[in-house]
C-alpha positions as CSV (number, residue, x, y, z in Angstrom):
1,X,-114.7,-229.8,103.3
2,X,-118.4,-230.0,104.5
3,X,-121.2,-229.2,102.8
4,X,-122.8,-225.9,102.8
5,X,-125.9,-227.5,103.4
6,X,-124.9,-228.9,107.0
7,X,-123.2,-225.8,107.8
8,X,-126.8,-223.6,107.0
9,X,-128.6,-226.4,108.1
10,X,-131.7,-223.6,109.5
11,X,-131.5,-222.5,105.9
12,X,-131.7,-225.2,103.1
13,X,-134.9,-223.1,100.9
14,X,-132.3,-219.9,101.2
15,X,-129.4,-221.7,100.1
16,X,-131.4,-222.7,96.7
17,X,-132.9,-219.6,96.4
18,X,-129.2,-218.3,95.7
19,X,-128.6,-220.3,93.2
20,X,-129.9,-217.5,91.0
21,X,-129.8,-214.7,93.2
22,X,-126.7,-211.6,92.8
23,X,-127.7,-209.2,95.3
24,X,-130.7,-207.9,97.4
25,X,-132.7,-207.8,100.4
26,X,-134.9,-210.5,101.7
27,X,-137.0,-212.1,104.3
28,X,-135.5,-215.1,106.5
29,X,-136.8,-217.5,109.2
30,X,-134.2,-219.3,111.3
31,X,-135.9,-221.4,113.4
32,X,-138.4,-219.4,116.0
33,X,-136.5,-215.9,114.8
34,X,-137.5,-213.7,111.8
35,X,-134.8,-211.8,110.2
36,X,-137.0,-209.3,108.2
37,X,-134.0,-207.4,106.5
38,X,-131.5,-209.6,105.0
39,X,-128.7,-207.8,102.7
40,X,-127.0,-210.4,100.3
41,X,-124.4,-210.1,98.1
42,X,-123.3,-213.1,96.0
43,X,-120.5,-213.1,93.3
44,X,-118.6,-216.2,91.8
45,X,-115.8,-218.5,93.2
46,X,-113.8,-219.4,89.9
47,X,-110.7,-221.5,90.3
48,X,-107.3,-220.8,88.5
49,X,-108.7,-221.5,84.9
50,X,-111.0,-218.5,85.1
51,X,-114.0,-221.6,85.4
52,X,-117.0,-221.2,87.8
53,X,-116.5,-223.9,90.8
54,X,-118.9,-222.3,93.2
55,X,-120.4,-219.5,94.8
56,X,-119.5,-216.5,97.3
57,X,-122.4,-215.0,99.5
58,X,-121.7,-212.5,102.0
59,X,-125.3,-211.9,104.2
60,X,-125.5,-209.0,106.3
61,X,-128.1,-208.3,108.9
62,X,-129.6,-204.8,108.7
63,X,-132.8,-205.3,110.5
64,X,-131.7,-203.0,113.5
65,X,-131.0,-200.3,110.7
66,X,-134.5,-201.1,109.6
67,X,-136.2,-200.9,112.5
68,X,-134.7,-197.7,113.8
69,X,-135.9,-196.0,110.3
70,X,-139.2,-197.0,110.8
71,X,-139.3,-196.0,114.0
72,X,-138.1,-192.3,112.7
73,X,-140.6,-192.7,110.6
74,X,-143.5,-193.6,113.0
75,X,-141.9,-190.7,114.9
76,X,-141.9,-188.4,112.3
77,X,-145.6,-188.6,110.8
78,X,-146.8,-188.4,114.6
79,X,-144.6,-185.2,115.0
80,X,-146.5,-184.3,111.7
81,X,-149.5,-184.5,113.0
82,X,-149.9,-183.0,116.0
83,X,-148.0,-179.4,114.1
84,X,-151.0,-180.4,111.2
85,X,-153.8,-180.2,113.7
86,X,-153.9,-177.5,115.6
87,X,-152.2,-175.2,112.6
88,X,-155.3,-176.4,110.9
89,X,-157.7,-175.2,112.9
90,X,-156.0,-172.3,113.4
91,X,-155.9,-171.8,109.3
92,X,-160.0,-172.0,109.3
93,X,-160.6,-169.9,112.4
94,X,-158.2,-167.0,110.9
95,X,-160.1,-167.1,107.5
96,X,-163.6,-167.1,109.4
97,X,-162.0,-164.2,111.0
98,X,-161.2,-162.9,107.9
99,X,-165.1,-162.8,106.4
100,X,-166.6,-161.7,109.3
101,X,-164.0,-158.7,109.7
102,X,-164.2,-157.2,106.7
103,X,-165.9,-154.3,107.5
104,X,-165.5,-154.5,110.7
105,X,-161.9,-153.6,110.8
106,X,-159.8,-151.4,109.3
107,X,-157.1,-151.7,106.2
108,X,-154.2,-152.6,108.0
109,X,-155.6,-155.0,110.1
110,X,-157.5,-157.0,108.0
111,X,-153.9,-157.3,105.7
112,X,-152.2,-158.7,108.9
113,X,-154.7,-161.3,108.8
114,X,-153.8,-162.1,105.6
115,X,-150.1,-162.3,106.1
116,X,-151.2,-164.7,108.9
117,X,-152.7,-167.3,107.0
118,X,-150.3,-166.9,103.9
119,X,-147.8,-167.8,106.6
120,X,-149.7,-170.4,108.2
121,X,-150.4,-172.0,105.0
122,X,-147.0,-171.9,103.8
123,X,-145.9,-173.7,107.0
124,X,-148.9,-176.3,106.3
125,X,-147.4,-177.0,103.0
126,X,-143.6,-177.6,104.4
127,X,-145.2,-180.1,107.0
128,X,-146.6,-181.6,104.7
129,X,-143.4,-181.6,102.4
130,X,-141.6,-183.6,105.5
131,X,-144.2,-186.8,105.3
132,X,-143.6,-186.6,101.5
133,X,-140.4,-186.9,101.5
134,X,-140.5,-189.9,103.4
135,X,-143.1,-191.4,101.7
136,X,-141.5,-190.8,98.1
137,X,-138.1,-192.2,99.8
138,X,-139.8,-195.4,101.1
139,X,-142.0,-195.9,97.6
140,X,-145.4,-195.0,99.6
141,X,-146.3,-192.9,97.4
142,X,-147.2,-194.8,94.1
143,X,-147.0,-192.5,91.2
144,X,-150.6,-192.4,89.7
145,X,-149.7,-192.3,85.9
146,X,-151.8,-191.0,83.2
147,X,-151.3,-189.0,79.9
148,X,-151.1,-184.9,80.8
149,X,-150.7,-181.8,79.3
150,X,-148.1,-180.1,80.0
151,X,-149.7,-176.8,78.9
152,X,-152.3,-177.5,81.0
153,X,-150.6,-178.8,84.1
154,X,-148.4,-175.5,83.6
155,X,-152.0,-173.3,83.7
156,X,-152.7,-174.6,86.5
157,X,-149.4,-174.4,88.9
158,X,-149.2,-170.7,87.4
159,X,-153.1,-170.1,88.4
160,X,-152.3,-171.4,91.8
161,X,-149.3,-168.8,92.6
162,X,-150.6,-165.9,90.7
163,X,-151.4,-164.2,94.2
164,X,-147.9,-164.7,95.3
165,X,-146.5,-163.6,91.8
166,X,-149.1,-160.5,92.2
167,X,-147.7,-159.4,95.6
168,X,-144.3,-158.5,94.4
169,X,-145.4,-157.7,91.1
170,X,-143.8,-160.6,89.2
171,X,-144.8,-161.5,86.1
172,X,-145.2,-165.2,85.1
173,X,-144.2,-166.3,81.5
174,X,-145.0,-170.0,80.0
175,X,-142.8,-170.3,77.0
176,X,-144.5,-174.2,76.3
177,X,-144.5,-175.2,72.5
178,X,-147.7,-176.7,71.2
179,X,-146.4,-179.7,69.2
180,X,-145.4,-181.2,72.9
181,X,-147.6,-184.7,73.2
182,X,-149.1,-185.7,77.0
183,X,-146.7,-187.3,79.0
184,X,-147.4,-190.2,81.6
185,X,-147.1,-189.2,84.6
186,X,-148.4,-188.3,88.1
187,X,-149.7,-185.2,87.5
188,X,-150.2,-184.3,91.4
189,X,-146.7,-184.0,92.2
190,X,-145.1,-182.8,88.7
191,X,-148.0,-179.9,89.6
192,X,-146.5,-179.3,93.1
193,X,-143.2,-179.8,91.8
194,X,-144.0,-177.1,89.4
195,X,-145.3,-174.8,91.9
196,X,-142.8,-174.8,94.3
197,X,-139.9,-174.3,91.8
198,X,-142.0,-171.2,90.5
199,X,-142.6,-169.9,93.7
200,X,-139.1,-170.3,95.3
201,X,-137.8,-168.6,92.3
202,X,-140.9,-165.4,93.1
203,X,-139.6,-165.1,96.4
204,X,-135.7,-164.7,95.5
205,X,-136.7,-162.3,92.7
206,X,-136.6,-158.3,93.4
207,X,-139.9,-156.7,93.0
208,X,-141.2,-156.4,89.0
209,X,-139.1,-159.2,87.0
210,X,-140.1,-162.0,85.3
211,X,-140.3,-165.5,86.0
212,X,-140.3,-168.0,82.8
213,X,-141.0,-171.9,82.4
214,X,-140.1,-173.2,79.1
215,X,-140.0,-176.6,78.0
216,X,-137.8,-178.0,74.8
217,X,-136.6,-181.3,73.6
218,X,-132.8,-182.1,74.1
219,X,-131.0,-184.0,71.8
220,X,-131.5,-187.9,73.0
221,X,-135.3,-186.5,72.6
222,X,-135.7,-185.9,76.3
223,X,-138.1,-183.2,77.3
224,X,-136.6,-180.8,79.5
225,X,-138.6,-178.1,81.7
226,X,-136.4,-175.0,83.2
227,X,-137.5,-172.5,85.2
228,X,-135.9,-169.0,85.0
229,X,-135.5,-166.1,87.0
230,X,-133.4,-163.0,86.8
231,X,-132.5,-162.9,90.5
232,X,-128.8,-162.1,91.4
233,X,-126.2,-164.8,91.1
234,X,-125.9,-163.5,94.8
235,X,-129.2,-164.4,95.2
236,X,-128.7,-168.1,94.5
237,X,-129.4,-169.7,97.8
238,X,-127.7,-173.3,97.8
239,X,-125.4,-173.4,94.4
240,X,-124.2,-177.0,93.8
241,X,-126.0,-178.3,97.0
242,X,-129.2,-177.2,95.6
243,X,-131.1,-180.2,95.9
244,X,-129.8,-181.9,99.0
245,X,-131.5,-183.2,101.4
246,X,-130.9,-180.8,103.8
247,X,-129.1,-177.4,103.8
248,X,-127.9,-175.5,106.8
249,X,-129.5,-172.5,107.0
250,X,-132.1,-173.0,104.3
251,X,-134.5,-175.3,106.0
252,X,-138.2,-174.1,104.4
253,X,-136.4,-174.2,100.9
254,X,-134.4,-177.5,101.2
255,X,-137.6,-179.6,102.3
256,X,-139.5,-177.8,99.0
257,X,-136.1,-178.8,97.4
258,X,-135.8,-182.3,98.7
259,X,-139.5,-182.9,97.4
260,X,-138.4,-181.8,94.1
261,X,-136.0,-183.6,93.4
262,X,-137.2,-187.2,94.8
263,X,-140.4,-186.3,92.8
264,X,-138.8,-185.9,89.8
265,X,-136.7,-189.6,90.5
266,X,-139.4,-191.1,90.9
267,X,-140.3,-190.3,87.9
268,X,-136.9,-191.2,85.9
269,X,-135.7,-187.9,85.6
270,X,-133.1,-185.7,87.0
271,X,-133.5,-182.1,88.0
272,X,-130.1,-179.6,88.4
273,X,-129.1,-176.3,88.7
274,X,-127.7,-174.6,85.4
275,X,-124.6,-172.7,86.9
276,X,-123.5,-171.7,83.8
277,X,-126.4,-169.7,83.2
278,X,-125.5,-166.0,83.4
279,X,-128.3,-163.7,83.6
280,X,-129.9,-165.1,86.6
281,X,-130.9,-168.8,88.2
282,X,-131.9,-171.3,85.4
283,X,-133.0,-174.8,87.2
284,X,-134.2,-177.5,84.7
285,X,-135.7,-181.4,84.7
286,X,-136.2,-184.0,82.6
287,X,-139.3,-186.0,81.5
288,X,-138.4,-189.0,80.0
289,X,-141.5,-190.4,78.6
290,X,-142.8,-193.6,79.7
291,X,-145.8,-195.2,78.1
């Protein structure tokens, strides 16, 4: 019988603020403490007659939670960068190696060097992939809009793995009608998403196939981009858990995976595997456009 006022006496500006508040997250003070992460959840008290009498709110302190993911977090870029450093440096000494070798040394050496730094970059590129995906998780990453081509935006993520396509002989197909009008969005990670999608799909192909983006419109008007391989259903490497988080025994392609797919979220659209796509791996998106 008391009022809730006396009972959250500490709390009288939260207990109006829910007056119009469902359910959320929110910053508290009671008296010298600061509960940063507050999770709320407020339905209606109705009486017999189906009539509104009051309100339910259940509060739940997750700031513990919080603070251990941000410590992760904190963790996790500083991991980051002390692997980013020193593979750095070793990236521009290998290729300074590389110019000042090239007649020094013979054929097979100088190709070693090469398969150095193509590995050493790819591993640049995954470390890079794990602050990403935490940034794109947390929102850090605000999506810098702006009306793109897709044609060119597909150009350019084919120009950027034509050497990897070239090594195993692959050739790249864009299959992107013309009528298709610029879409907003961020075209810095739809590029990346692009390229790593294109290039997973190279390195599970055999030697000589072809690797295809096309793009079409389905029938709510949606664009939706596939890209398509002819590797071996065998070939497949994570069927339905394509686009988890994490995938035992795929740990290169689940972070290039991961990125994809929380890229293409944060966008508003969805990205899948077609499973019922029979003469090799078909994986599409969608691009709703926003304006």
């Amino acid at each position: 019988g008391r009022n809730i006022m006396e009972v959250l006496q500490p709390w009288p500006g939260l207990v109006e603020s829910l007056r119009k508040f469902d359910m959320g997250q929110m910053e508290v003070e009671v008296g010298d403490e600061r509960i940063s992460d507050l999770d709320i959840r407020v339905t209606a008290l109705l009486d017999n007659n189906r009539n509104r009498v009051g309100r339910i709110a259940i509060f739940r302190d997750i700031s513990q939670p919080k603070k251990l993911e941000r410590v992760r977090a904190d963790l996790t870029q500083s991991i980051v960068n002390d692997l980013r450093n020193p593979l750095t440096s070793m990236s521009i000494n290998l290729e300074m190696l590389r110019r000042q070798s090239t007649t020094l040394l013979p054929k097979s050496q100088i190709e070693t060097l090469d398969m150095s730094q193509t590995i050493l970059q790819q591993t640049l590129e995954q470390i890079e992939s794990i602050l990403d995906i935490y940034r794109l998780q947390s929102g850090e990453i605000p999506l810098a809009r702006k009306a793109t081509s897709l044609k060119i935006l597909a150009d350019e993520a084919f120009r950027n793995i034509s050497g990897l396509a070239s090594k195993k002989r692959i050739l790249l197909q864009s299959d992107i009608p013309e009528g298709i009008q610029p879409l907003m969005l961020d075209p810095g990670l739809m590029r990346r998403v692009l390229q790593n999608l294109l290039g997973n799909s190279i390195k599970q192909s055999q030697e000589g196939r072809i690797v295809r983006l096309n793009a079409r419109y389905d029938k709510n008007g949606v664009l939706v981009l596939s890209v398509i391989d002819s590797a071996e259903a065998t070939e497949i490497p994570f069927s339905g858990e394509l686009f988890k988080k994490s995938t035992k025994g795929q740990a290169n392609n689940s972070l290039s995976w991961a990125f994809c797919r929380l890229a293409i979220e944060a966008h508003g659209g969805d990205i899948w595997l077609d499973e019922g796509y029979e003469n090799g791996t078909k994986i599409s998106l969608s691009l709703p456009d926003i304006h």
